[in-house]
C-alpha positions in Angstrom: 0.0 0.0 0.0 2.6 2.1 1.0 4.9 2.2 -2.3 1.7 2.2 -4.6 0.7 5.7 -3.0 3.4 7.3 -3.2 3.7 6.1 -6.9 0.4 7.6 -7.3 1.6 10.8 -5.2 4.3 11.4 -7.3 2.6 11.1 -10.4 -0.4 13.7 -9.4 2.5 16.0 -8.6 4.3 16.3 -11.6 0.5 16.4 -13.5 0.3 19.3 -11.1 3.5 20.9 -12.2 3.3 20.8 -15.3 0.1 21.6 -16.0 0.2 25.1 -14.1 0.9 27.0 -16.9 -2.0 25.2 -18.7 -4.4 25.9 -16.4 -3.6 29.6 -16.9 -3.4 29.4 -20.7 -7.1 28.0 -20.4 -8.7 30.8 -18.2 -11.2 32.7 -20.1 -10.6 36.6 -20.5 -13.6 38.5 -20.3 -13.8 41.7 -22.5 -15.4 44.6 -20.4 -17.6 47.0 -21.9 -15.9 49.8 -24.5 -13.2 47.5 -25.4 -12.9 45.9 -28.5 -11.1 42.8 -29.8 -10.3 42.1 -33.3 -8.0 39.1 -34.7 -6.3 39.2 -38.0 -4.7 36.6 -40.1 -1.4 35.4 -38.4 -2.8 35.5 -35.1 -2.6 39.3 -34.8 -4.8 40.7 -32.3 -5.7 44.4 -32.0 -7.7 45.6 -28.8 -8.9 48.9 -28.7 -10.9 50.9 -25.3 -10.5 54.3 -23.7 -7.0 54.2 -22.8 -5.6 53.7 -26.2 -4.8 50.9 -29.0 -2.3 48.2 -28.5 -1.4 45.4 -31.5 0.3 42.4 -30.8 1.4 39.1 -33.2 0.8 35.5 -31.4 2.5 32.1 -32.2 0.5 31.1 -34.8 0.6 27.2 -33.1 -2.1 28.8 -30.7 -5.6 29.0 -31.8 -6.9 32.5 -30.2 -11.2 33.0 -30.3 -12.8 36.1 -29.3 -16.4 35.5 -29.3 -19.7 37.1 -27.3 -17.0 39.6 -25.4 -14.1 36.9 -24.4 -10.9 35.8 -25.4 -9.9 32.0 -25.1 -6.6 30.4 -26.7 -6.2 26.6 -26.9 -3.1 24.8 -27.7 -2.5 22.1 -30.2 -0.5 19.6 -28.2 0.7 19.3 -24.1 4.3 19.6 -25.1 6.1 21.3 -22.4 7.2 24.5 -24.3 4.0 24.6 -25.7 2.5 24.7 -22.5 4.5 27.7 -21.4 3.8 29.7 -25.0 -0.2 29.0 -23.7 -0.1 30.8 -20.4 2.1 33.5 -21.9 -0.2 34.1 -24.4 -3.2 34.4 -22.4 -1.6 36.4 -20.3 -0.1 39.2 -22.6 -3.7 39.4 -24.5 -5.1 39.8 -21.0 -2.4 42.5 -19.9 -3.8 44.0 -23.7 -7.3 44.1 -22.5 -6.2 46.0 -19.0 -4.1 47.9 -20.5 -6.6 49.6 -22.7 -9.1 49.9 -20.4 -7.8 50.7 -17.1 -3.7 51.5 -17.7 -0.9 50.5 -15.3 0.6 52.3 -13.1 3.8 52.3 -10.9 4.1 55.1 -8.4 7.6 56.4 -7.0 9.0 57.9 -3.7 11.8 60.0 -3.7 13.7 59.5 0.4 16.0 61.9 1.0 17.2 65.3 2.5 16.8 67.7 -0.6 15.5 65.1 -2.8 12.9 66.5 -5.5 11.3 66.2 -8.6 9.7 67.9 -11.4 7.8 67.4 -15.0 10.0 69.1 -17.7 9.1 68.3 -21.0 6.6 65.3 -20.3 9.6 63.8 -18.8 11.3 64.2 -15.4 14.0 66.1 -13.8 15.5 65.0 -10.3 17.5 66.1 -7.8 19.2 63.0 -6.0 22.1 64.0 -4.1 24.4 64.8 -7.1 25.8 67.7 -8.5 23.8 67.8 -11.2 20.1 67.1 -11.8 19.2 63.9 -13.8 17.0 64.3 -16.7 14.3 61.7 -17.4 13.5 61.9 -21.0 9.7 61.6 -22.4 9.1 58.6 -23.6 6.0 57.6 -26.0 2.9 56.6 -24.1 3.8 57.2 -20.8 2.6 59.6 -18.8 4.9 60.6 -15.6 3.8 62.8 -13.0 4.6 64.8 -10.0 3.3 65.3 -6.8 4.4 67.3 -3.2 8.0 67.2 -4.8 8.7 63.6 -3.8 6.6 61.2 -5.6 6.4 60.0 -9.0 3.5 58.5 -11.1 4.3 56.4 -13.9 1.5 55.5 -16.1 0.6 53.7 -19.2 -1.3 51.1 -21.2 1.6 48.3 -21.8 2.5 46.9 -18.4 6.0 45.8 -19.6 6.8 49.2 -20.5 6.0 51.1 -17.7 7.6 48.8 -15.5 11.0 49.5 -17.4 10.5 53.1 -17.0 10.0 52.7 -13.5 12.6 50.8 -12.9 14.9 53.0 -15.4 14.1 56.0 -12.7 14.5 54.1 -10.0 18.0 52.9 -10.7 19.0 56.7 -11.1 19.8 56.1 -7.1 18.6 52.9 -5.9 17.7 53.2 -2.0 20.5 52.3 -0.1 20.2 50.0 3.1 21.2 52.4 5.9 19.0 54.8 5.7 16.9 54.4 3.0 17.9 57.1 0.6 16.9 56.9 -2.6 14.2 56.4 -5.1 11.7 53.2 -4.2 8.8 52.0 -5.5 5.9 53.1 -3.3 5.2 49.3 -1.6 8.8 48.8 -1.7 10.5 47.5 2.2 13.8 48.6 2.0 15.7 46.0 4.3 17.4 48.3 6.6 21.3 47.7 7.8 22.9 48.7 11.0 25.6 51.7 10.5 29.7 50.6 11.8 29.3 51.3 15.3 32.2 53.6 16.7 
């Protein structure tokens, strides 16, 4: 009894695991109200709402339907890279469908005696401690903001690139551990390190 369940153990773990990013791949994305989905030839989606227009080409291996206001994508075979192609796919269309109709956004607080920043140019400049200020330049389709001086609002309808631009800023002066200085996301725990004791 004992060696036949944990035969049968083992085996409904690795179904488990590798069937993770299948069960994502086969969650249905529901298309809200003002958003539109179209699919081209060559597995190109479009997906238009109030926020803007994104267009994105799929593996063509994938079959993608959108149909009565949601998205599905099926695979053709359980092969494991196929697999992971599925639940990436799903979730980039669904990350299209957010994007559009809702946005991302990653806000940004400056710690620091003297530490500012302002909107110059629909980009950013900072003042971090240097002896010069650091210029953030615009970049297409992101909106960045100011508020009280210290924080920053980065916003946008692709999630991948407004992470980068957030992270882009924040590695102008990454917080350091002692006493926090430096730019950090907003829900960011800076893990704090005890100064050489005299």
């Amino acid at each position: 009894r004992g060696p036949f369940s944990f035969c049968k153990l083992m085996t409904v773990y690795r179904s488990f695991q590798g069937s993770h990013m299948s069960r994502v791949g086969k969650k249905i994305i529901v298309v809200p109200a003002g958003v539109e989905v179209t699919l081209a030839a060559g597995n190109v989606v479009t997906v238009k709402g109030p926020k803007g227009t994104l267009t994105k080409k799929f593996n063509e291996e994938l079959t993608i339907n959108v149909e009565n206001n949601e998205i599905t994508v099926a695979r053709p075979n359980d092969l494991p890279a196929v697999r992971a192609i599925h639940g990436t796919t799903r979730a980039l269309l669904n990350n299209m469908v957010v994007g559009v109709s809702e946005g991302f956004k990653k806000t940004l607080t400056l710690v620091g005696v003297g530490y500012r920043a302002t909107e110059k140019n629909a980009g950013l400049e900072m003042a971090l401690g240097y002896s010069h200020p650091v210029v953030i330049n615009a970049v297409e389709g992101i909106k960045m903001t100011v508020e009280k001086n210290t924080t920053i609002h980065i916003e946008g309808i692709e999630k991948d690139v407004v992470g980068q631009v957030a992270a882009d800023i924040r590695s102008k002066r990454a917080p350091e551990p002692y006493k926090g200085k430096g730019v950090k996301y907003s829900d960011e725990v800076i893990r704090r390190k005890e100064g050489k004791k005299s």
